[in-house]
C-alpha positions as CSV (number, residue, x, y, z in Angstrom):
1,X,0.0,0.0,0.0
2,X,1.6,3.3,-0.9
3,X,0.8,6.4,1.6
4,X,0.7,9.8,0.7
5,X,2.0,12.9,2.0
6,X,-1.0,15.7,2.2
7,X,0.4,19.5,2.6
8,X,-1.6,22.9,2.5
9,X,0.6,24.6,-0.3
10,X,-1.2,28.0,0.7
11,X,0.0,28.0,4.2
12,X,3.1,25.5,3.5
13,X,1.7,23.3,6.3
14,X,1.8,19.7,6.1
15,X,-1.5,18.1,7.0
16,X,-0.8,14.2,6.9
17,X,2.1,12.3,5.8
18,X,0.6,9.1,6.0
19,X,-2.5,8.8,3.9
20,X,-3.9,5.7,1.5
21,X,-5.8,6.9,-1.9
22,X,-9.1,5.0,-2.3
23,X,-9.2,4.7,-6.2
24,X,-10.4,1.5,-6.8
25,X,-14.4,0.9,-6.9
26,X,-13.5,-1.6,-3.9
27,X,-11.1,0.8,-1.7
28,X,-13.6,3.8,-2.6
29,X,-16.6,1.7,-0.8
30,X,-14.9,0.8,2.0
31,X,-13.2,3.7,2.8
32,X,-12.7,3.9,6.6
33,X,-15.4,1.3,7.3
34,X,-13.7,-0.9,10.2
35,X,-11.4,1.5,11.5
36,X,-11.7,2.8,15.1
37,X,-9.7,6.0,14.8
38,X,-7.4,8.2,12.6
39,X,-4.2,8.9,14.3
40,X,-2.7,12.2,13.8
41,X,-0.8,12.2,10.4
42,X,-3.2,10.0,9.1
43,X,-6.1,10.5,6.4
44,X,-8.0,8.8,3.4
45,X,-8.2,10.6,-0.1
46,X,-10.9,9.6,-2.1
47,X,-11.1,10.1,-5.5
48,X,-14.3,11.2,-7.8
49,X,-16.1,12.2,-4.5
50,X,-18.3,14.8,-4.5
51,X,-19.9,13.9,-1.1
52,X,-19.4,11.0,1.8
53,X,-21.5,9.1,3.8
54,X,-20.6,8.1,7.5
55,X,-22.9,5.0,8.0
56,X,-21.4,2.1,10.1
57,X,-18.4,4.3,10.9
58,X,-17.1,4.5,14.3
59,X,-15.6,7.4,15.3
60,X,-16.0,11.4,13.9
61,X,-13.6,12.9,11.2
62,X,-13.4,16.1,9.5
63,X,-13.5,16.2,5.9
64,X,-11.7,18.5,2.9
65,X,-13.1,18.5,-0.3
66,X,-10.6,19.9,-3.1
67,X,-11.4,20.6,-7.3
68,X,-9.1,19.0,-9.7
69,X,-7.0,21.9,-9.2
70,X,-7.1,20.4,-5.6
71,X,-8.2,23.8,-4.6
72,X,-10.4,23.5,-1.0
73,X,-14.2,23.9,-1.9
74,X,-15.7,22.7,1.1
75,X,-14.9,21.3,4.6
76,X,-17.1,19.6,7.1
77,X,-15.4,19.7,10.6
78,X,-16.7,16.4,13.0
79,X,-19.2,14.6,10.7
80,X,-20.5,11.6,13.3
81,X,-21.2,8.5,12.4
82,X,-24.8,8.2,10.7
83,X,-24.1,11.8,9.1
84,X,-23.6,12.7,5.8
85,X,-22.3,15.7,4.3
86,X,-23.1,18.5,2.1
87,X,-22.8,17.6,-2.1
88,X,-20.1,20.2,-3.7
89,X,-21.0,20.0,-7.0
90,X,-17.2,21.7,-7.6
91,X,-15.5,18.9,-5.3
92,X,-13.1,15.9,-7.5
93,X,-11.9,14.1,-4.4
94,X,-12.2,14.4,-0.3
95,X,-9.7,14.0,2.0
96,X,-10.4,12.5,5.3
97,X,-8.6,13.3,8.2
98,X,-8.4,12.9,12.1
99,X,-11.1,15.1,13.5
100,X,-10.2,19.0,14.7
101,X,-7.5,19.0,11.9
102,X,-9.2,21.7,9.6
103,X,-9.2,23.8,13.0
104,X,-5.7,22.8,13.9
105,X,-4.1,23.3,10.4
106,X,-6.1,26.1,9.2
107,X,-7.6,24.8,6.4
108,X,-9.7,27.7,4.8
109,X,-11.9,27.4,1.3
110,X,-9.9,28.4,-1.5
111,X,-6.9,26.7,-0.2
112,X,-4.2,24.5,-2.6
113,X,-3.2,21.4,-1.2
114,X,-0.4,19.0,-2.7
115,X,-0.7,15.6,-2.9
116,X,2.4,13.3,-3.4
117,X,3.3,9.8,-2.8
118,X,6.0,9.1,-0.5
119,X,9.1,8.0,-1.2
């Protein structure tokens, strides 16, 4: 499994350095199912995601949605479990991370993150 390194290229902050891509029809319906927490550094990108769903999870994450300029065009900050978020019409993938990141890092619409696989 290759990880991913997430960093806010507008604030030069790195978000998560440990992050799996869910690009397969498989890994994209899965997602987080059967995981009991992110740890900090940790996250899920999901690609062609224009909204997510948190049925059956366990535990509350926050959620950035970026354009295929992976420009931010919408955050949800502590979705619960049986939640599901806002449709942005604008979004091409979310990334999910541990809950009270978008707080801690900052993350503000109109943001450009970079994504890159780790070495």
């Amino acid at each position: 499994m290759t990880l991913h390194t997430v960093v806010n290229s507008s604030t030069n902050t790195t978000i998560a350095d440990k992050v799996i891509l869910a690009d397969t029809f498989l890994s994209r319906l899965t997602g987080l199912l059967g995981r009991k927490h992110l740890s900090p550094g940790e996250g899920l990108i999901i690609t062609a995601c224009k909204s997510i769903h948190m049925v059956f999870m366990k535990f509350a994450i926050d959620v950035v949605f970026l354009d295929k300029n992976n420009r931010v065009v919408g955050l949800v900050e502590n979705i619960k479990p049986f939640q599901f978020s806002p449709v942005f019409f604008k979004a091409n993938c979310a990334v999910e991370l541990p809950s009270g990141s978008i707080a801690q890092y900052n993350v503000q619409s109109g943001h450009t993150f970079q994504i890159t696989k780790n070495k």
